[in-house]
N, C-alpha and C positions, 0 to 999 in steps of 0.2 A: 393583533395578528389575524391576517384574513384565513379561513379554514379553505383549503386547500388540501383537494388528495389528488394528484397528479395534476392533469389540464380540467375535470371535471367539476362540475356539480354534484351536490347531492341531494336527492329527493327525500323529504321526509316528509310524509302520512298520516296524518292524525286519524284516529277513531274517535268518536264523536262523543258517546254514551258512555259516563262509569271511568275517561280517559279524560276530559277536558267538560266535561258538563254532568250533572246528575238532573231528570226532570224531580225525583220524588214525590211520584204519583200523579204529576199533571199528562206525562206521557199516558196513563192507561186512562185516563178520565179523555186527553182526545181522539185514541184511537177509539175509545168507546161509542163514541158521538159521530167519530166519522164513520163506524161500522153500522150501527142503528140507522144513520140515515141513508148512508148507500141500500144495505142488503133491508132494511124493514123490522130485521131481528135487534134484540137486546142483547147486549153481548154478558153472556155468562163466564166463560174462561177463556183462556189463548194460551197456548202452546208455550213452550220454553222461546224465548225469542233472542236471546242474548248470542251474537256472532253471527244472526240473519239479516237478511237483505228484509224492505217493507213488502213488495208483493210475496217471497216466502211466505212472512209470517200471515199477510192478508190471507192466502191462498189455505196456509193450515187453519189457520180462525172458522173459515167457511166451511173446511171440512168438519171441523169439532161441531159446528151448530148444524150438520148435514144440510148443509145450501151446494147439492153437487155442481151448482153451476151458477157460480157469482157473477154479480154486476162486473165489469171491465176494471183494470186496476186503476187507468186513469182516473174512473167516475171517484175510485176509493183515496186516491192521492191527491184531487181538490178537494175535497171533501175531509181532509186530512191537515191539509196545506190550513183551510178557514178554522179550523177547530185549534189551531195553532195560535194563528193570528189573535184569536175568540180570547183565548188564555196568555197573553203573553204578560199582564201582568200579575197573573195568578203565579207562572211559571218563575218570576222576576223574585216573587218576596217570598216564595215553595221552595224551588228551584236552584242550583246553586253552582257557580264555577269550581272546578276543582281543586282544592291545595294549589298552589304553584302553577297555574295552568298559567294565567295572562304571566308573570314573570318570564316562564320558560318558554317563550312564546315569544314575547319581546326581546330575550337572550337569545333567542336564536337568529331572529329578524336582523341581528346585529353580527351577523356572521355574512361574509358577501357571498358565498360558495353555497349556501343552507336556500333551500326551494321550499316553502312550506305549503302543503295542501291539505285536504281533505281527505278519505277514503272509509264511506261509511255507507251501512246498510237502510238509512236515513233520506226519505227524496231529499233532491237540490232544494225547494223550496223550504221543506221544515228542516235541513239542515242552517240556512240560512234564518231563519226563523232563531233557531236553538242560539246560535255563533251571538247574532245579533242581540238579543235580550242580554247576555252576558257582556257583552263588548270584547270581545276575543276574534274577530274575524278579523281585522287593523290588518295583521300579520299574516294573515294565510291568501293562498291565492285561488279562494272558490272557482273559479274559472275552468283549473288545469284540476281540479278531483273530480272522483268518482262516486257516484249515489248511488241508491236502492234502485231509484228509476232507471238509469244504464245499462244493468243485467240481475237478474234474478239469481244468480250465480255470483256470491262473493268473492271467490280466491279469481274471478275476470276483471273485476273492480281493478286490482293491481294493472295487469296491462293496459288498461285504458287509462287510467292518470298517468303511466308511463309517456305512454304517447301522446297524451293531451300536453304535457311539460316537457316532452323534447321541443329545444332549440337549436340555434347558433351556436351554445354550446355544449351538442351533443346531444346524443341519448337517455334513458335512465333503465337500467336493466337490475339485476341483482345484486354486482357489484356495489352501485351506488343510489342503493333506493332502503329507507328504511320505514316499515310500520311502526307506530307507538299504537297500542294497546293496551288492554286490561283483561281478555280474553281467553281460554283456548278455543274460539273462533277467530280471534285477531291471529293467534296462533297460527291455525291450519289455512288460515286466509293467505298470510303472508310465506309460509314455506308453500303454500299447492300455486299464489299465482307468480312470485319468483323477488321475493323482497328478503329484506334482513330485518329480527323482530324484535321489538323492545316489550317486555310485560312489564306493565307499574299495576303493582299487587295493592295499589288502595283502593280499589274501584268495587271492590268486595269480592274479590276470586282470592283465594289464599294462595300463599307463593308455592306452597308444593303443584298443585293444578297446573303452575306456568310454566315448570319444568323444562318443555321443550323449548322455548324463547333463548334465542342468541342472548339477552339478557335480560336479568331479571330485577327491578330494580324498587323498594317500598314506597314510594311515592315521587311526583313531579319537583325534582326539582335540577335546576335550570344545568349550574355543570357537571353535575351524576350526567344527564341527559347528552350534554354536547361530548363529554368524552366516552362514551358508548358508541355515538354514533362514529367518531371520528375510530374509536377502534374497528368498530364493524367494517366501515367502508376504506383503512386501509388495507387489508389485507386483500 
């Protein structure tokens, strides 16, 4: 049966980190590398970073190490991008896809009405990076998401994959546009930039945290996921 809610589509969202991939430690060993090399400095600590965009968290980093005035984010996002690259089979046998991600993923792909994309605080290029190593990107259409590099500002991330996945058939606005996450940054992301919200509580936020999430759900798996969304977006 094709999903169908009226004459629409529906946009679904992935988050990247902690929802469909975990780095386990090879994330901070490259932003480490690409921070030493941009700014000169060793990186000591970073900020809380979980539900941030990458120039955010760049921009806090800099201030914790008082650099009041850092190299360009660009210089820090190739330099980011390589440190990726550097590690990918570190990331490969570290690194690891999440419970049920490629299944619910492939379950969805198999819905004709379902748009799957990206929407994370992660550049385009180590989003692609991340997808890649795991073999999960088949399914999504990196094209029409939205990255760290887009806006510095997450809850805008939403309107831009909006409009980057309007077609022929239509729009994507609140009614029919859903985040999966693991946040309460995926949280306030998707209520402030205008989506409907799924928290999967494996990613290591406890399900109380997720509370405000249209739903809340304990891990990926493939029909909990499609009949959430199909709730969400009929109403």
């Amino acid at each position: 049966m094709g999903f169908t809610v009226g004459d629409s589509a529906v946009l679904v969202l992935w988050d990247v980190d902690h929802t469909l991939i975990e780095t386990r430690g090879v994330g901070r060993a490259a932003f480490a590398a690409a921070f030493e090399r941009v700014t000169g400095r060793v990186l000591e600590r970073m900020p809380h970073i979980t539900g941030r965009t990458e120039p955010d968290i760049y921009a806090a980093t800099a201030e914790l190490h008082g650099i009041a005035h850092p190299p360009p984010f660009t210089l820090f996002a190739d330099a980011l991008a390589t440190a990726y690259d550097e590690r990918r089979e570190q990331l490969r046998d570290q690194g690891r896809a999440m419970p049920g991600a490629e299944q619910t993923l492939t379950h969805l792909a198999g819905l004709p009405e379902i748009r799957q994309s990206v929407l994370t605080g992660n550049t385009r290029r180590v989003t692609h990076t991340k997808l890649e190593t795991f073999g999960l990107q088949q399914h999504l259409d990196l094209d029409t998401g939205a990255y760290g590099d887009d806006d510095r500002n997450r809850p805008a991330l939403v309107r831009i994959a909006q409009t980057r996945a309007a077609d022929q058939r239509g729009e994507f606005d609140w009614h029919n546009t859903v985040l999966v996450g693991d946040s309460p940054g995926d949280i306030e992301t998707a209520h402030r930039g205008g989506a409907r919200i799924i928290a999967v509580a494996a990613g290591g936020t406890p399900a109380n945290e997720l509370a405000a999430a249209d739903v809340i759900l304990p891990n990926l798996d493939p029909l909990a996921i499609e009949q959430a969304i199909r709730a969400l977006t009929s109403s």
